[in-house]
N, C-alpha and C positions, 0 to 999 in steps of 0.2 A: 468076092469074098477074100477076105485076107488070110494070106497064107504066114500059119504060124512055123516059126523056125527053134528048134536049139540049138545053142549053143556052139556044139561043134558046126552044124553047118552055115550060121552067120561068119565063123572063123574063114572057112572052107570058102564061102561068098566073098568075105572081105579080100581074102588073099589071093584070088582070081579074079577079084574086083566084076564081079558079075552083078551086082546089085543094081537095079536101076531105083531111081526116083523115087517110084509112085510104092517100092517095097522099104524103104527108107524109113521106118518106124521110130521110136522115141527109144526103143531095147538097141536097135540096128546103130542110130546115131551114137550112142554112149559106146557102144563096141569100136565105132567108129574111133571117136575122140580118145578112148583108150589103147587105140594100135596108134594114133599120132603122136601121143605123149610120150609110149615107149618107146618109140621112131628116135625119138631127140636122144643125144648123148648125156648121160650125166650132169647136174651142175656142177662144180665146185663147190658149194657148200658143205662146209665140215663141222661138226658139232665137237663141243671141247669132251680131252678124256675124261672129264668128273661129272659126265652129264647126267650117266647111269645115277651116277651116288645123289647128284643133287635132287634128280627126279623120286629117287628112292625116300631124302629127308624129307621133302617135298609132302610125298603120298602117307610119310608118318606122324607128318604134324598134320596134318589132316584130318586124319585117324584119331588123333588122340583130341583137336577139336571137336569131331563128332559126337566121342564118346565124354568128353564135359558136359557139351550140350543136352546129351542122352540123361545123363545123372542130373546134371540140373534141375531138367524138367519132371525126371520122375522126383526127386526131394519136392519141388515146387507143388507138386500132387500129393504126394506123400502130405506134410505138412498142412497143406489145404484141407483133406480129408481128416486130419486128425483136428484140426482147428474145427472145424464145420462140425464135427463129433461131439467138441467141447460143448459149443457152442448150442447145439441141439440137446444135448443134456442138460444145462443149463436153464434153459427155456422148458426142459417138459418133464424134467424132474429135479428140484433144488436140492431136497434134502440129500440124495444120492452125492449131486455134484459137492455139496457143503462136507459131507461125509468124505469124501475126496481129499480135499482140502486141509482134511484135519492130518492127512499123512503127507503130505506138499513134501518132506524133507526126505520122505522114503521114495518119492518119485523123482525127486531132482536127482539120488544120490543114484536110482537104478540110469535114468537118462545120461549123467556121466558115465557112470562104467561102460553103459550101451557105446555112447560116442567114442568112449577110449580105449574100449576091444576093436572096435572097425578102425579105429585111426591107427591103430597097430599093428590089426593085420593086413591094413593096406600099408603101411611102409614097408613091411618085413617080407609080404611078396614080391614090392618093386623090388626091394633090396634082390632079395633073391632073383628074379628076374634079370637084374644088373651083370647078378655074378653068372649064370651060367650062358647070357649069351655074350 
């Protein structure tokens, strides 16, 4: 039977090098391989001072890719669903959709203001966002 070990005592084994062969495990070998690693002195490799910041613009365009993608897709649904709505009215009740129609100028004109309240208050929070960080 195999004898299970923690942690502290595979240390405890490695560093009195007690361990024979046939207790050699696949947990024992990575213990192994990671006291030889640390064994080695440093390399010299140095990473530049701006590394922080670049990994930082880095993780924030990222971020701000994700969240295009996010909006995209839900507008893409959005409009889908409103198209298919159209669409399904049209087909299973005309007079409704016709009745619709007859006000076409009262819905474009609420569809702008809709678009140009959101496109407002998303400048004026970036903005704002700008100034306080």
């Amino acid at each position: 039977m195999k004898q299970v070990h923690t942690d502290e005592q595979i240390q405890k084994l490695l560093d009195q090098k007690q361990i024979s062969e046939q207790e050699r495990d696949a947990e024992v070998r990575a213990y192994q391989l990671l006291y030889q690693a640390l064994g080695q002195p440093p390399s010299d490799v140095s990473i530049p001072e701006n590394f922080s910041q670049k990994m930082a613009a880095l993780a924030i365009q990222q971020q701000k890719q994700h969240v295009r993608r996010q909006s995209l897709r839900w507008m893409s649904v959005i409009i889908s669903s409103i198209g298919l709505s159209m669409l399904g009215l049209y087909y299973t009740y005309p007079p409704f959709f016709h009745y619709l129609l007859a006000y076409k100028d009262v819905f474009i004109f609420t569809i702008i203001v809709f678009l140009a309240v959101q496109a407002s208050d998303y400048w004026l929070v970036r903005k704002k966002q700008l100034w306080t960080s």
